[in-house]
C-alpha positions as CSV (number, residue, x, y, z in Angstrom):
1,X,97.4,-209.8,-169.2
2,X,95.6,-206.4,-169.4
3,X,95.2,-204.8,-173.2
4,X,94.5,-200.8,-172.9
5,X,92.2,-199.1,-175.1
6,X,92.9,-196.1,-176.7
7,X,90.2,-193.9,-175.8
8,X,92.6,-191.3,-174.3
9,X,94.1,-190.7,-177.8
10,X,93.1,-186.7,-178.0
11,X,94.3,-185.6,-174.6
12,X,97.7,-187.1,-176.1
13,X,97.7,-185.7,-179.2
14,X,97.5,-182.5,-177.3
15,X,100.5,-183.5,-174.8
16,X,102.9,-184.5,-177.6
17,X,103.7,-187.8,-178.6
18,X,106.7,-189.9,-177.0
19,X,107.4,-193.3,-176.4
20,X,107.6,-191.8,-172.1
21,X,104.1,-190.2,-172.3
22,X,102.5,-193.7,-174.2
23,X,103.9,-195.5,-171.6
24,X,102.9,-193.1,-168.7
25,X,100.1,-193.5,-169.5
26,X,99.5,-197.2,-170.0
27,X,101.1,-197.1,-166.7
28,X,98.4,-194.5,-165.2
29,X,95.7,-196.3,-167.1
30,X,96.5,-199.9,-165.4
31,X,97.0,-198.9,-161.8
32,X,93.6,-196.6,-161.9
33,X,91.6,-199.5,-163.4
34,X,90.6,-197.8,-166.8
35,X,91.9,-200.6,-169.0
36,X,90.2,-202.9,-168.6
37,X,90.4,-204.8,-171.9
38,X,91.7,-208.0,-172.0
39,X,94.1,-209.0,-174.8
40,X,93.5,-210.5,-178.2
41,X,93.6,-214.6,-178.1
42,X,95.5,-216.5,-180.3
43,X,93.2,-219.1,-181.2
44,X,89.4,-218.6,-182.6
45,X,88.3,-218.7,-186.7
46,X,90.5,-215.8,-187.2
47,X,93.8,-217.3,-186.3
48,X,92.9,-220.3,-187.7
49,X,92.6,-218.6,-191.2
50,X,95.9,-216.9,-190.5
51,X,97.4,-220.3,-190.1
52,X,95.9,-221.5,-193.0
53,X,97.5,-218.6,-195.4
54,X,100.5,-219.0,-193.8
55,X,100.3,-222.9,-194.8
C-alpha cells in the first residue's frame, strides 16, 4: 500500500479543487513514482494509547 504526500497542494489549489482532480492526481502521482510514502501502521506506542482511551 502506497500513502501520497501532499506536496503538490499549490499547483491544486490553483487547478480547482474536485474529488476527479484529487484523485487524478494520486493516480499521476503513483504511476510516475512520486509517492513514495508508505502508509501509517496500525500498531506502535501511538495506537496502543488509542486503544487504551478507547478502553
Amino acid at each position: 500500500m502506497t500513502d501520497v504526500d501532499q506536496s503538490g497542494k499549490a499547483a491544486l489549489r490553483r487547478q480547482g479543487k474536485t474529488d476527479v482532480i484529487d484523485a487524478e492526481a494520486v493516480g499521476y502521482a503513483v504511476r510516475s513514482g512520486r509517492a513514495t510514502a508508505m502508509a501509517k501502521t496500525s500498531d506502535g506506542p501511538v495506537e496502543m494509547l488509542r486503544l487504551f482511551k478507547l478502553a
